[in-house]
C-alpha positions in Angstrom: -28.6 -132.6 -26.7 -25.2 -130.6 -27.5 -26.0 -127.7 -30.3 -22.9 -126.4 -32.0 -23.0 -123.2 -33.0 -20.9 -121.2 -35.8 -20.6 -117.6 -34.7 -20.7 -116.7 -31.0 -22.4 -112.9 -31.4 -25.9 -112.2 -29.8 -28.1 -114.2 -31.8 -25.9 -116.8 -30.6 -26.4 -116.0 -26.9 -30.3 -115.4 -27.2 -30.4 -118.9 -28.6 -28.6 -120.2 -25.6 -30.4 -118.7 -23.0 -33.3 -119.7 -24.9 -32.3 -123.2 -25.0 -30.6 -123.6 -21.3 -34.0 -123.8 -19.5 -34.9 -126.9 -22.1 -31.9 -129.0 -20.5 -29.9 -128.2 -24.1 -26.2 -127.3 -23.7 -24.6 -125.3 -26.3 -20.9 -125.0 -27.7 -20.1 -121.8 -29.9 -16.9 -121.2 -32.0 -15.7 -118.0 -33.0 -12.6 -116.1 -33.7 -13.6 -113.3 -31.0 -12.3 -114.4 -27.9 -14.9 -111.9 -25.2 -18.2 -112.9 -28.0 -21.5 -112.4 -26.2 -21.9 -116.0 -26.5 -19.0 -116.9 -23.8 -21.1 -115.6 -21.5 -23.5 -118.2 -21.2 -22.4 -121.3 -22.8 -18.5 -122.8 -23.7 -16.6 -120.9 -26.6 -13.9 -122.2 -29.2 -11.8 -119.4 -30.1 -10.6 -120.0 -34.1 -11.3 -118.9 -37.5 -14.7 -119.8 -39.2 -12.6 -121.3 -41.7 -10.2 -122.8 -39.7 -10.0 -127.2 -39.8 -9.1 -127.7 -36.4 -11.0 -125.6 -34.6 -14.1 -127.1 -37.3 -13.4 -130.7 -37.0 -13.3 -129.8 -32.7 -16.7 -128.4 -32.8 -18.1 -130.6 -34.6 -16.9 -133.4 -31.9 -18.4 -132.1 -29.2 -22.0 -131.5 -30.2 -24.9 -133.5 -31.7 -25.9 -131.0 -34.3 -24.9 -127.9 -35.9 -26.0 -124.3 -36.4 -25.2 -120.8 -37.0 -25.8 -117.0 -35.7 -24.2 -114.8 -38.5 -25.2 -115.6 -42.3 -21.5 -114.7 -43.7 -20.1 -117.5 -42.4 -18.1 -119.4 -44.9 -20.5 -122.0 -46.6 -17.3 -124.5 -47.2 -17.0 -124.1 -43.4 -20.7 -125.4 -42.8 -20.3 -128.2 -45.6 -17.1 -129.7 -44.0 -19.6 -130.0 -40.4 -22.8 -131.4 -42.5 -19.9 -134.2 -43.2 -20.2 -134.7 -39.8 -23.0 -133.7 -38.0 -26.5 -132.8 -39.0 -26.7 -128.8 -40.3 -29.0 -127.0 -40.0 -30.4 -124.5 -42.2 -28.6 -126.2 -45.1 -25.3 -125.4 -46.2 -27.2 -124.6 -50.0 -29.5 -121.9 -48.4 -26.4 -120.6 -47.0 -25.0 -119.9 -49.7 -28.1 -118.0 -51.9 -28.6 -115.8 -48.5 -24.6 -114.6 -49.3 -25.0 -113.4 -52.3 -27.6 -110.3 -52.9 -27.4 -111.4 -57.0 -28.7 -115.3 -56.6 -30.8 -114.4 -53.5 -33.0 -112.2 -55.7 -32.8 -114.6 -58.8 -34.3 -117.0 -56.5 -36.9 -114.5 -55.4 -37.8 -114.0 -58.9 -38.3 -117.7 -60.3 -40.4 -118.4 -56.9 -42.5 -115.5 -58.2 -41.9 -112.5 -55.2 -41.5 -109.8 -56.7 -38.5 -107.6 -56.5 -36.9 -104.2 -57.0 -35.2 -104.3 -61.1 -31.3 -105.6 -60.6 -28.4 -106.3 -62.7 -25.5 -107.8 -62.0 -22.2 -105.3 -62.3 -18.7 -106.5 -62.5 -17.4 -103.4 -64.7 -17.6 -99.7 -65.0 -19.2 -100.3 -68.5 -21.6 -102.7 -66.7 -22.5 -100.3 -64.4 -23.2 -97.8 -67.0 -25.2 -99.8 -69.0 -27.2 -100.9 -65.9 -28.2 -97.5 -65.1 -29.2 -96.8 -68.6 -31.6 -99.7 -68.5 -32.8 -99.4 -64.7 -33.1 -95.8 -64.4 -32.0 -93.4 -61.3 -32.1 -93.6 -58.9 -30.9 -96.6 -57.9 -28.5 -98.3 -55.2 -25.1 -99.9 -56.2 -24.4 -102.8 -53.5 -21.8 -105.5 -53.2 -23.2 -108.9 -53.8 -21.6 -110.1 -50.5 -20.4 -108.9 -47.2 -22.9 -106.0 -47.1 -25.2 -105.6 -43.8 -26.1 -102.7 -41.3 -25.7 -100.5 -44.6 -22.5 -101.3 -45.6 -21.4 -102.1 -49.0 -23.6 -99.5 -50.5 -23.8 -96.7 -52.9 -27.2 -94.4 -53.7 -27.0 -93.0 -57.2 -28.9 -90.3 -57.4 -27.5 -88.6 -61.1 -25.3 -89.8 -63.7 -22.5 -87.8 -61.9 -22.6 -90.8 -58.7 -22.1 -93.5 -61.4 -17.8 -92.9 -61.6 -18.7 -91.9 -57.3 -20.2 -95.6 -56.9 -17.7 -96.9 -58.9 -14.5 -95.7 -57.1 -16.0 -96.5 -53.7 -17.2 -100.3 -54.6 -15.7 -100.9 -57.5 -13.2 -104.3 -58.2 -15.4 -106.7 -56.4 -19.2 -108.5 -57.6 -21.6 -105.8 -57.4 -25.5 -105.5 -58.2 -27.7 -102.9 -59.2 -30.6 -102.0 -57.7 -33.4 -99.5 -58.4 -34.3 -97.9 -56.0 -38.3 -98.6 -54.5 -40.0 -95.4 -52.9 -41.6 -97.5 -50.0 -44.2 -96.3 -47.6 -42.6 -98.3 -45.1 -40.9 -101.5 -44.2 -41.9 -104.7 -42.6 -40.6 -108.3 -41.8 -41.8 -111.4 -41.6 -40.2 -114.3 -39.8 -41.2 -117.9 -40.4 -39.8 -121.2 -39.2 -40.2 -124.6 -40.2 -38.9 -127.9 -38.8 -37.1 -130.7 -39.6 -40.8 -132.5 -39.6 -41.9 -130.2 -42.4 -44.3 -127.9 -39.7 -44.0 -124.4 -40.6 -45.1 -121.4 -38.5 -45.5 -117.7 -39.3 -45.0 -115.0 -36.6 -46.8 -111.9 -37.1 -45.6 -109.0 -39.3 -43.3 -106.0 -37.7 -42.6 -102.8 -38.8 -39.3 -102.1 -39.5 -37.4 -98.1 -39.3 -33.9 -98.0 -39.7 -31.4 -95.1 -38.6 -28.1 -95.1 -40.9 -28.7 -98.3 -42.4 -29.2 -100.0 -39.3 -32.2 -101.4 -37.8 -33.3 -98.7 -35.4 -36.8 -100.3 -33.8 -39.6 -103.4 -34.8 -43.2 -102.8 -33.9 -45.8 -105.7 -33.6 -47.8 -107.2 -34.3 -48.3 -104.9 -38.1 -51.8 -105.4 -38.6 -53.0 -106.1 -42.2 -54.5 -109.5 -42.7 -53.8 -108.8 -46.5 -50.0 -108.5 -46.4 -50.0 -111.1 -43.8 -51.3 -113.5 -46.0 -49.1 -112.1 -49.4 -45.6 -112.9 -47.0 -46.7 -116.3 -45.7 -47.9 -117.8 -48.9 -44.3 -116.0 -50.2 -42.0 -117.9 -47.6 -43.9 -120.8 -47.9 -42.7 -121.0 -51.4 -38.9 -120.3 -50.2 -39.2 -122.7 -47.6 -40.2 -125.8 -49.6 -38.1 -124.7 -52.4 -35.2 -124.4 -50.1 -35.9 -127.7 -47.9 -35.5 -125.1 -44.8 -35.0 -126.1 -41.5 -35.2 -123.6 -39.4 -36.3 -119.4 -38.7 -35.7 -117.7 -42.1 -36.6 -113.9 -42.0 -37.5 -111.8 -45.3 -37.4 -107.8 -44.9 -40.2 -106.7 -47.5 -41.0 -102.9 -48.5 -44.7 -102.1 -48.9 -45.6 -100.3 -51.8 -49.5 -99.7 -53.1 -50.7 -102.6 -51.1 -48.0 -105.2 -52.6 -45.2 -106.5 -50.9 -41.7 -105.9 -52.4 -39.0 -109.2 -51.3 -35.7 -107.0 -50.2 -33.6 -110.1 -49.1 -33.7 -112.6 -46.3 -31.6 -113.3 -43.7 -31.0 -117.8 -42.9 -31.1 -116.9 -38.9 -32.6 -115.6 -36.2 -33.1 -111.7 -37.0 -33.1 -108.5 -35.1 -36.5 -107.7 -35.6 -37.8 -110.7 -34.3 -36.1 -109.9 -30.6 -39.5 -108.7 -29.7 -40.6 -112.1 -29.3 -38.5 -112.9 -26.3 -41.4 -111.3 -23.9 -44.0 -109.9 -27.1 -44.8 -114.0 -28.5 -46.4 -116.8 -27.0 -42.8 -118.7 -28.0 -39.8 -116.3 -28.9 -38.5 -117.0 -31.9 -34.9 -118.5 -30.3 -36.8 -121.2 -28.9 -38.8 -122.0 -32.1 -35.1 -121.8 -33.8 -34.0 -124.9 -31.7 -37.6 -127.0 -32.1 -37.5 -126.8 -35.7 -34.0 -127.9 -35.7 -34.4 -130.6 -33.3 -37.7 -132.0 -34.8 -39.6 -130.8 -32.0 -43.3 -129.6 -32.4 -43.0 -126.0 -33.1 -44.3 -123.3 -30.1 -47.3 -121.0 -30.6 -46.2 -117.9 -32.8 -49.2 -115.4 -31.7 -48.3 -112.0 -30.4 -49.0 -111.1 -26.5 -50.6 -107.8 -27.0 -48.3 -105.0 -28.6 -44.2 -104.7 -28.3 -41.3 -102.9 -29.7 -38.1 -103.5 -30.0 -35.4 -100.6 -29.7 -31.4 -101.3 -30.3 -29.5 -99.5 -28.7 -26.8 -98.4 -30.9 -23.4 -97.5 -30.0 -24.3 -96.5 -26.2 -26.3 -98.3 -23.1 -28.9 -96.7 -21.5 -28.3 -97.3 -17.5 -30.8 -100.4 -16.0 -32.2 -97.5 -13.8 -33.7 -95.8 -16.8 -35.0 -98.6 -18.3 -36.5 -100.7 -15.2 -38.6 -97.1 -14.3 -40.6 -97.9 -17.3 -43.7 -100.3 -16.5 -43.4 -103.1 -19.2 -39.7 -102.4 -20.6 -37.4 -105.3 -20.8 -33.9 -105.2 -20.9 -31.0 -107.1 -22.9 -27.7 -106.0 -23.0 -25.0 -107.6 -24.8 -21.7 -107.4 -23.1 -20.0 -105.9 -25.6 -17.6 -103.1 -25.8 -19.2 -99.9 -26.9 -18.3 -98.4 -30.5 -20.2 -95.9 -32.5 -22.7 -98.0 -34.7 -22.5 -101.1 -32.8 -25.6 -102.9 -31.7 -24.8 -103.4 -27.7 -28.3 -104.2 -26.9 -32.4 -103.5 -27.4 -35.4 -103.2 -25.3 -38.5 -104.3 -25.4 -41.5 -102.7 -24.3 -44.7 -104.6 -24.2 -48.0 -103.4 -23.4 -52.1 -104.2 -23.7 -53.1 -102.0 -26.4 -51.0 -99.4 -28.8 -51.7 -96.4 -27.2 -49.9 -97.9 -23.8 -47.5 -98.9 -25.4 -47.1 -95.6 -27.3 -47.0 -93.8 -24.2 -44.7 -96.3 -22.5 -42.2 -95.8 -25.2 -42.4 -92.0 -24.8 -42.0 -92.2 -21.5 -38.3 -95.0 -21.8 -37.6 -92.0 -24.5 -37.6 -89.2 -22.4 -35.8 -90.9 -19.8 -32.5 -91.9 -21.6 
């Protein structure tokens, strides 16, 4: 089987070296000529949108998939004319926007921070007024990593905001004092199996994932966020992993917003699951039976943003695995993680310490 791929970043290499040793081959097209997923597999260089370099992919593969969810959903439609998509082209396109993506949240009954929908200074005004502060101004589309966002903290932010993000869709959002942040990544196949990895803790360093620790032990919350995607991935018809980032809160999970993809802090699966999620990415969409999700022991996942530590510093750590990108460092960019597995938490407490001290 040939897997096309839209968007040839990380994810997109993970899922090829996750899918080589099953005999698949992959082809990735993206406008970045050096993407981390040339490396490993053959790369179209064009535009997401553009029809030649679409209408080429979609020739040389058997089905079709993507890495990055900002792709452009007319791009995926005009390949599920002619090839199988998977996820659909309509999840696509409620992951994009921040506004439906929580509407949908709502009438599936998960329960959400308050929103409003802002597309004037008025409008923002009024949205404050009926939220309350603070709260976090966001654009409805294009926003990851942290960008695309505003805090308000006083009534003073609200012209701030408003100059920085103002002229484009925008949402309101008030703002959820969390006791911390966790993620739950589930797949389901084109069979209708579904699967449910463990729950991971999430902490994030300027707006950008920073490290995942699994498995987050609460059989409670474990249950709350698989009965939760269940619901999205039914309503949705999903095919696929689909990831939701959820803030604890009292005991109840919060929905924050989901990601149509493989996800960052899911990378711990590579060495810390019985079947990493990459793999379980390419079952679901090929029909296969789905891999065990159960976690080996304890693991975390560090990025490593915006510098490498050497292979030296990371191979003296018993249990530390390394993945490196290939990509050109830049401050913020993600050019890699490691994982560090262990038995129990306090090893692997002490092995992170230890990979700490040493970069």
């Amino acid at each position: 089987m040939r897997i096309g791929v839209l968007g040839g970043g990380q994810l997109g290499q993970m899922l090829a070296l996750a899918g080589l040793p099953l005999g698949l081959s992959f082809v990735f097209l993206d406008p970045i000529a050096d993407s981390p997923a040339g490396q490993v597999a053959r790369l179209l260089c064009a535009e997401f949108d553009d029809p030649k370099g679409l209408d080429q992919l979609a020739a040389s593969v058997d089905l079709l998939t993507f890495d990055f969810e900002n792709v452009p959903v007319e791009s995926m439609a005009r390949l599920a004319h002619q090839r199988p998509v998977y996820p659909a082209p309509a999840a696509l396109a409620i992951a994009q926007d921040r506004l439906e993506e929580k509407t949908c949240f709502r009438r599936l009954g998960l329960a959400t921070a308050p929103f409003m929908a802002v597309n004037s200074l008025a409008e923002l005004t009024a949205a404050v007024n009926s939220i309350g502060l603070p709260a976090i101004l966001k654009t409805r589309r294009w926003g990851y990593d942290g960008k695309g966002q505003a805090r308000l903290l006083t009534q003073a932010d609200i012209a701030t905001a408003w100059g920085q993000l103002g002229g484009q869709a925008l949402i309101l959002e008030g703002f959820v004092a969390f006791e911390c942040e966790v993620s739950l990544i589930a797949v389901r196949s084109t069979t209708g199996e579904t699967a449910f990895y463990p729950l991971v803790e999430n902490t994030h360093q300027d707006g950008i994932l920073r490290s995942s620790r699994a498995p987050y032990l609460n059989t409670n919350l474990q249950t709350q966020a698989e009965n939760q995607l269940r619901c999205l991935l039914t309503d949705l018809d999903y095919v696929g992993v689909l990831t939701v980032e959820f803030f604890v809160k009292n005991g109840q999970l919060i929905a924050n917003e989901m990601a149509p993809r493989v996800h960052n802090s899911g990378h711990w699966t590579i060495e810390g699951a019985v079947t990493s999620q990459f793999e379980n990415h390419l079952r679901a969409i090929l029909g296969l039976p789905l891999g065990r999700t159960d976690a080996i022991g304890h693991s975390v996942m560090i990025n490593c943003i915006g510098e490498l530590p050497t292979l030296a510093e990371v191979a003296a750590v018993s249990g530390a695995h390394a993945h490196f990108y290939g990509k050109e460092a830049r401050p913020g960019r993600k050019l890699g993680h490691i994982t560090v597995t262990a038995a129990d938490p306090q090893a692997l407490q002490a092995a992170v310490d230890k990979l700490s001290a040493n970069l």
